[in-house]
C-alpha positions, -999 to 999 in steps of 0.1 A, spaced: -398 567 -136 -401 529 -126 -436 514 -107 -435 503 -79 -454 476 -63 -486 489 -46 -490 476 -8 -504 442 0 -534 457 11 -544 480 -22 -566 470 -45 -557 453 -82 -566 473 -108 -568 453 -134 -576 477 -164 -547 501 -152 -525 466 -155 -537 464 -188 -534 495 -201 -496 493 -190 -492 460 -200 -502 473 -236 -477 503 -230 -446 475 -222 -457 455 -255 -458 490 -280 -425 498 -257 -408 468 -268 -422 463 -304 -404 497 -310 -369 478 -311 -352 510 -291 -345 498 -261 -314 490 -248 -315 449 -239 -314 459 -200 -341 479 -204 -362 453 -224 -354 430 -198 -372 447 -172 -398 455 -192 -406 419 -201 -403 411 -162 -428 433 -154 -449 423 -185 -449 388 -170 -458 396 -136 -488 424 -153 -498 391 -174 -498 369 -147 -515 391 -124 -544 397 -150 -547 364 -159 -553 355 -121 -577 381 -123 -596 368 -149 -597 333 -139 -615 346 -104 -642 364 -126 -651 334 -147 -650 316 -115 -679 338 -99 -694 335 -132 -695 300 -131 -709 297 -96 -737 322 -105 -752 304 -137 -745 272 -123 -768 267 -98 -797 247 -110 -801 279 -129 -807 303 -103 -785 328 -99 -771 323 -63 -741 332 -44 -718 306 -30 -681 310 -18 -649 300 -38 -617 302 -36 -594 327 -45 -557 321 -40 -543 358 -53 -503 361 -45 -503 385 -69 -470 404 -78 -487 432 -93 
């Protein structure tokens, strides 16, 4: 059964990503898929990839702006441009 893309409102879930991200990669390192099927698994590989990777580049941001600040461990805003595909 394919995924399908949760709403633009719903929440990323970015160890659920990564867990079937990890599924696609032992998937395709089996060597039994047909090449259409690999093809869409290494679509949606990318755009689980690129979808985490956006993830993670938003947490070290807030990381960054927490240890940062003259040492003290403030808040400030950042930006976080998501047009996630996920």
């Amino acid at each position: 059964m394919a995924k399908t893309k949760p709403a633009a409102n719903s929440q990323f879930d970015f160890e659920s990503a990564l867990a079937e991200l990890n599924q696609i990669v032992e998937l395709m390192e089996r060597g039994d898929l047909t090449l259409e099927d690999s093809l869409q698994k290494f679509e949606r590989g990318v755009t689980l990839a690129r979808a985490c990777q956006t993830t993670l580049k938003a947490a070290e941001q807030k990381v960054q702006i927490l240890t940062e600040q003259n040492g003290q461990a403030t808040l400030s805003t950042f930006q976080h441009d998501v047009d996630s595909e996920y």
